[in-house]
LOKOLBA-433087 format. One record per residue (C-alpha): x, y, z. Coordinates in steps of 0.05 Angstrom, whole numbers, padded with zeros to 5 digits, always signed. Example, Ala and Ser with C-alpha at 12.3 -4.5 7.8 and 13.67 -1.06 7.14 Angstrom:
+00246-00090+00156
+00273-00021+00143
//
This chain:
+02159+03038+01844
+02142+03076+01905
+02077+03076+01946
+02064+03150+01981
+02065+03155+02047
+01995+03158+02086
+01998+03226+02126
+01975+03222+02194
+01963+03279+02228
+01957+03270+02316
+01930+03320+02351
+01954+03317+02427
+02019+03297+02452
+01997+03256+02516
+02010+03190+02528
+01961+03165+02472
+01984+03214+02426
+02055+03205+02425
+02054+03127+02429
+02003+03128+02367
+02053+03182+02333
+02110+03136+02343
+02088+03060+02327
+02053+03101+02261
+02125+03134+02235
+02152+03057+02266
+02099+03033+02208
+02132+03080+02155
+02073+03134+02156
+02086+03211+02146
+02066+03231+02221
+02052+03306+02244
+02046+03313+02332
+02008+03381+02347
+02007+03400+02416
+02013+03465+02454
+02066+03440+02506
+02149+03445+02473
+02150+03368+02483
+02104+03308+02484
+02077+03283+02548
+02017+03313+02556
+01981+03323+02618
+02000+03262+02651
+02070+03281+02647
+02074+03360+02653
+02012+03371+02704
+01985+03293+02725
+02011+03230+02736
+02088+03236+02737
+02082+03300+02780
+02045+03276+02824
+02077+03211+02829
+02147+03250+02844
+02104+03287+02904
+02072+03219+02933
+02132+03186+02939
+02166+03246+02980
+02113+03232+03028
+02122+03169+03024
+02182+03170+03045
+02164+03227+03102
+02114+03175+03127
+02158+03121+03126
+02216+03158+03169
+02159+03174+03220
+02144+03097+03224
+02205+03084+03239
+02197+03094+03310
+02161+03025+03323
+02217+02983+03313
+02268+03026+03341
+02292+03077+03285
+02278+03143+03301
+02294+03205+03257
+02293+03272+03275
+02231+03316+03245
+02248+03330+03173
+02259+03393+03142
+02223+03407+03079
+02262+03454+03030
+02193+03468+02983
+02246+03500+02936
+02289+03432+02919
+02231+03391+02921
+02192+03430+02866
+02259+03438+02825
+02274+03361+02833
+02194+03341+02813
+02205+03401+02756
+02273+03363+02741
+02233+03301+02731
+02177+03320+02679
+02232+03354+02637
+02279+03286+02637
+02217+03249+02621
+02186+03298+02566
+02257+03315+02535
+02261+03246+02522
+02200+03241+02499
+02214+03292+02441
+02291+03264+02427
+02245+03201+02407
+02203+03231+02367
+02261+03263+02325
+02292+03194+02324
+02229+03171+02287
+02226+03228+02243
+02155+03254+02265
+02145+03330+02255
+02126+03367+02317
+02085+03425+02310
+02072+03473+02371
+02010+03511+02384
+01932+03500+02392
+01904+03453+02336
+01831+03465+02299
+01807+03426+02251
+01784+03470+02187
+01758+03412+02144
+01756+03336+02144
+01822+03344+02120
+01867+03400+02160
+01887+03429+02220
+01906+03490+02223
+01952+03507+02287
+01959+03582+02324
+02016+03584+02365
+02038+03667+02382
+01997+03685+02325
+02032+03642+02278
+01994+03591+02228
+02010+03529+02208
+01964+03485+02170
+01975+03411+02178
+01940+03364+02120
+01928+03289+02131
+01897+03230+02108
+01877+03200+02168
+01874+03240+02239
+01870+03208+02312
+01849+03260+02363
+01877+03245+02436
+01870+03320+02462
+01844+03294+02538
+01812+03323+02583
+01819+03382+02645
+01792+03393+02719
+01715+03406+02725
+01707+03465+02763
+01627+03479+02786
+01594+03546+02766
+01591+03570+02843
+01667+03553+02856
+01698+03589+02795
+01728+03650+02821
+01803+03675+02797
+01841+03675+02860
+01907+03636+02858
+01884+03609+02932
+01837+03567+02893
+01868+03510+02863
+01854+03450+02812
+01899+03393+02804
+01951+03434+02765
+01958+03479+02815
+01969+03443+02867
+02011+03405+02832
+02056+03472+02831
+02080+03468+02902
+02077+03545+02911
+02083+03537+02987
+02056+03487+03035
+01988+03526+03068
+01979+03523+03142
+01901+03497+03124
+01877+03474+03054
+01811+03457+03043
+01806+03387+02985
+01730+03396+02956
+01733+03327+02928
+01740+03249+02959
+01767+03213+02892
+01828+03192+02870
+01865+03265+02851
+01836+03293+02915
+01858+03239+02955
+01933+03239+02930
+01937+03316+02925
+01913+03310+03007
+01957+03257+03031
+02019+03300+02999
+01998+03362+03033
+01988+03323+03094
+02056+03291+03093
+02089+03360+03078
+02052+03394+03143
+01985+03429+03122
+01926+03421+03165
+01883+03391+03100
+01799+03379+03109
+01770+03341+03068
+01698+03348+03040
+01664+03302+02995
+01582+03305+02975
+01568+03238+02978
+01576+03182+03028
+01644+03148+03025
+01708+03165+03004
+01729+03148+02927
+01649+03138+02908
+01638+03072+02863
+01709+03038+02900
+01690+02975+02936
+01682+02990+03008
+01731+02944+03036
+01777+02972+02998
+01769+03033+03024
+01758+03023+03085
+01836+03002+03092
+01854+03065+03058
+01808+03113+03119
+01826+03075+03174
+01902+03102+03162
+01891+03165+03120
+01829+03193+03160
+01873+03200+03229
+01926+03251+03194
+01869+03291+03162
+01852+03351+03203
+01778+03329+03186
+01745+03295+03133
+01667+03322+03125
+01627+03269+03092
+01548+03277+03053
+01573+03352+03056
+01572+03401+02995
+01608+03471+02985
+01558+03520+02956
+01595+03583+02959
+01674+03606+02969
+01701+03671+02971
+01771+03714+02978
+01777+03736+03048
+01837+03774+03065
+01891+03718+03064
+01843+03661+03046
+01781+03635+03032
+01709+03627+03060
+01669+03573+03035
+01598+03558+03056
+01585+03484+03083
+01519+03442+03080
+01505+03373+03104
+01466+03336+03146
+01505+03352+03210
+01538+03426+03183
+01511+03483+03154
+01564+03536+03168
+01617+03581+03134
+01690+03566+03139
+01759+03597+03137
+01817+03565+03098
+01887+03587+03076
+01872+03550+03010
+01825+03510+02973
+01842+03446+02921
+01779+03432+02865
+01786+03364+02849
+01708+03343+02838
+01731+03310+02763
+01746+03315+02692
+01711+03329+02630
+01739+03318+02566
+01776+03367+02531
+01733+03370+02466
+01707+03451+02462
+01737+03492+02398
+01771+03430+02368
+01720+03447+02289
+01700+03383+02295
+01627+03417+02264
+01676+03415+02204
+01690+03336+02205
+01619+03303+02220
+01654+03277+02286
+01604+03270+02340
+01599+03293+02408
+01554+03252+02464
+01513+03285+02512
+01576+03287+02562
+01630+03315+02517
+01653+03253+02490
+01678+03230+02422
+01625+03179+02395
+01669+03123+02375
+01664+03047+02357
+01702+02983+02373
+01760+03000+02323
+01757+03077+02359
+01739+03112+02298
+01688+03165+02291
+01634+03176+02249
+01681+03209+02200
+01724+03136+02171
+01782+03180+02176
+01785+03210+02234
+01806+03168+02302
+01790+03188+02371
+01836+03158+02432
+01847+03163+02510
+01801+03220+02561
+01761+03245+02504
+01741+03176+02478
+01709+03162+02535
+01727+03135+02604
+01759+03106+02643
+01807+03165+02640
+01872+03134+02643
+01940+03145+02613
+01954+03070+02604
+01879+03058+02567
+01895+03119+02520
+01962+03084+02498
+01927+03013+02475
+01883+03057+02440
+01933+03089+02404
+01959+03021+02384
+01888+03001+02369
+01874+03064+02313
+01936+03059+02280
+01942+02986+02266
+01864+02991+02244
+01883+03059+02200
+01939+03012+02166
+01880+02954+02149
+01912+02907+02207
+01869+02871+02254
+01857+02903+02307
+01796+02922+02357
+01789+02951+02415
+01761+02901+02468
+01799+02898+02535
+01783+02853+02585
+01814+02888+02635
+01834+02959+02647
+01875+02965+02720
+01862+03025+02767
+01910+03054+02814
+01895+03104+02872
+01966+03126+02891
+01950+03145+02961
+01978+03111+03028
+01963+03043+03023
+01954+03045+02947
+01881+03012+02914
+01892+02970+02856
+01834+02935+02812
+01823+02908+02749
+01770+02866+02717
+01698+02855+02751
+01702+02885+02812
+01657+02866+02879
+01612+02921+02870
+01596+02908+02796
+01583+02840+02807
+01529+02857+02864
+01497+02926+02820
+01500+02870+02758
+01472+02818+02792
+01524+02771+02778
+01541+02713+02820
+01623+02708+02840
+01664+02680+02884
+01704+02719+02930
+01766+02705+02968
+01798+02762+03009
+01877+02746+03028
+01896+02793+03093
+01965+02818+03096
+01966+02810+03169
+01973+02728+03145
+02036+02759+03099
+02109+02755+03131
+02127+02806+03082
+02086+02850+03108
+02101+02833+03172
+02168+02844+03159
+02154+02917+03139
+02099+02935+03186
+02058+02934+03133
+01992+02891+03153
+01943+02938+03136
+01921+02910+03058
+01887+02865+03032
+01888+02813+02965
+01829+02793+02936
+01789+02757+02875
+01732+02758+02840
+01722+02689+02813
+01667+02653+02770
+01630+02594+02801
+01640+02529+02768
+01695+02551+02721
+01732+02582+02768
+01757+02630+02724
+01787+02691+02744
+01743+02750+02730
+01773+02808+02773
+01829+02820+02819
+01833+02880+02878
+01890+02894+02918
+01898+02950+02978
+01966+02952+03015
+02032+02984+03010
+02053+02977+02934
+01985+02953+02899
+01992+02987+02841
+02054+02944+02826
+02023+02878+02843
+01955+02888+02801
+01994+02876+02732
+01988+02800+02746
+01916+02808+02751
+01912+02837+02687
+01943+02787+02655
+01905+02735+02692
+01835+02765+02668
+01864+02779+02592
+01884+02706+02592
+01818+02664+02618
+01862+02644+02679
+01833+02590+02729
+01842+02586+02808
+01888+02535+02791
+01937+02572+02752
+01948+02624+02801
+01957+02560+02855
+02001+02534+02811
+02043+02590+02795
+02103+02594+02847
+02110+02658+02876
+02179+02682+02906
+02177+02674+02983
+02176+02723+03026
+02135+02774+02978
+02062+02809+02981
+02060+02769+02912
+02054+02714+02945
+01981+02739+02978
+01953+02733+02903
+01974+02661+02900
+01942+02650+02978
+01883+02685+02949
+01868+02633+02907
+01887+02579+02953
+01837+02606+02994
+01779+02575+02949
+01797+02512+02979
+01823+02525+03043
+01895+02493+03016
+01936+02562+03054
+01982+02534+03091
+01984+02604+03119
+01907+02619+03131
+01842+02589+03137
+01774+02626+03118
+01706+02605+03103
+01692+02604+03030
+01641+02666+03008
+01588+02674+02957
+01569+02742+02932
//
């Protein structure tokens, strides 16, 4: 006797799309994929993080030649062929998404092209060059994402305006671009255009650069980014911009400014929203919050038992790496296994030069919450590692609970956070003590090893540092 197949149908093809797709056909369900791009990937690999990823670590590695100077390697000034370095990045996304769909084929999930719409609680149909297809399931997860925010007084069609996908592009390499934006995308998108050539200002409404990011954290990343900026305009807003003749005008107001401006090109990167307009979810009982949002609960369904909802349009943080744990999470609940959604520990990476890296409670959620930590701070200048690569200019640090000493958050900024943080993850997920990270040996001579020092740190046991214990 055979059981029929439960039909899933996934609408979006990012990362939380395709990794729920494939662990469901893995699980022996009858999966459908519907997204508008010829491959999975999503945003994050056609237009976000792998992109931009490619672009960072060209100027990474434009940065690092210039550096080479201070211990006696010079280079000559490098010649950037904007031509090969868009067709290698280009070359990248379509390895990465190729593979992606050679994966999906392997695992027998359809793949239907186009722009999905629910009809009912039961179908999707899909447009794609005015050609219907209607998809039925039993069970649906949506993971459609989310795009760039773009204010009502700075949406004008011009292609010197950019968002995030845009810039992203590498048309050319502007002799002044203006970044309306201090977070994470605007940050990276800057320090690429920086490294390339362009003379890039940065403006950002509220105080401090990457708003909500502890502020010795940050403070690391200005004191070496800020210099290379052609300016960075702080408590400033942009209320206006306008085509004029080659570029743009854009009206300035701050504190200290209140003035119009002339740029080659501008870069919008003030957020996302979630990409939840025209999906018929008025035909599923699925439920929107006041910001766009999917309502969902701790399993990440919605209010319709069928219907799933995963990754930017569940809610943030908007991450790739939370949308594909959420994937896992609604199929294994959609297939009656135990699962729930209940992470102790998401990571964050700001890819910009020195990277930010945090996970867990972080310093400033502990103060707004009112909760009383422990906090050791590890500085790389104490690192022969970093020494070693000229690399002082980070920091290691933990956010531990008094008494336990449990670990409750971990923060990294320096040269190659984002693949250090992992081990704070793991350490928050698992109820790990001081002690366990003491007692862990770490591979000598590695910025690894400033985790482990961190900890020693509670107890002034470094044999490489000494610093008075802090309460927070």
């Amino acid at each position: 006797m055979t059981t029929e197949r439960k039909r899933l149908a996934v609408l979006g093809a990012g990362p939380g799309g395709y990794t729920a797709a494939y662990l469901a056909a893995e699980k022996g369900m009858d999966v459908t994929l519907i997204d508008t791009q010829p491959n999975p990937g999503g945003i994050c690999c056609f237009v976000g993080c792998i992109p931009s990823k490619a672009l960072l670590h060209a100027a990474d590695v434009i940065n690092s030649a210039a550096e080479g100077d201070a211990f006696g390697v010079t280079f000559n000034k490098p010649a950037i062929d904007l031509d090969k370095l868009r067709a290698w990045k280009d070359g990248i996304v379509r390895q990465l998404t190729g593979g992606l769909g050679m994966l999906g084929r392997a695992r027998r999930v359809k793949y239907v092209r186009g722009r999905g719409r629910f009809s009912d609680a039961g179908t999707i149909r899909v447009m794609n060059e005015g050609e219907l297809t209607e998809v039925n399931f039993d069970y649906a997860i949506i993971a459609t994402g989310s795009v760039p925010v773009i204010p009502g007084p700075l949406r004008i069609e011009s292609d010197r305006v950019w968002d995030s996908t845009a810039a992203l592009e590498l048309r050319e390499k502007p002799e002044s671009l203006l970044v309306i934006g201090g977070g994470y995308i605007g940050l990276e998108m800057a320090s690429v255009y920086v490294a390339l050539g362009s003379n890039v200002t940065v403006v950002e409404a509220t105080g401090s650069l990457l708003p909500g990011v502890d502020a010795d954290l940050v403070k690391v990343l200005s004191d070496r980014l800020v210099p290379r900026l052609h300016e960075l305009l702080l408590n400033t807003r942009v209320n206006s911009i306008a085509e004029d003749g080659d570029g743009i005008t854009v009206e300035l107001s701050g504190a200290d400014i209140q003035e119009s401006r002339h740029f080659d090109r501008a870069l919008i990167a003030v957020g996302r929203r979630p990409n939840s307009a025209d999906l018929g979810l008025e035909h599923t009982g699925v439920q929107l919050n006041e910001r766009g949002f999917i309502e969902v609960d701790h399993q990440r369904r919605t209010a319709n038992p069928a219907i799933f909802a995963i990754g930017d349009i569940a809610g943030e943080p908007m991450l790739a790496h939370k949308a594909m744990h959420e994937g896992q999470t609604a199929v294994e609940v959609i297939l009656g296994e135990p699962a729930v959604w209940q992470p102790a520990a998401i990571p964050a990476v700001v890819f910009t030069d020195p990277e930010i890296a945090w996970c867990g409670l972080t310093e400033t959620q502990a103060r707004t919450r009112g909760v009383d930590v422990e906090v050791t701070r590890y500085p790389w200048t104490a690192s022969g590692r970093a020494l070693t690569m000229g690399r002082t200019d980070g920091h290691t640090k933990l956010i531990i609970e008094p008494g336990t000493e449990r670990i409750l958050g971990m923060a990294i900024v320096g040269h190659g956070a984002g693949e250090m943080i992992a081990e704070g993850v793991l350490a928050v997920e698992m109820g790990a003590r001081v002690e366990d990270l003491k007692q862990s040996i770490h591979p000598h001579p590695t910025l690894t090893e400033t985790v482990m020092e961190s900890a020693e740190l509670l107890t002034n046991t470094s044999a490489h540092y000494i610093a008075r214990r802090r309460r927070d």
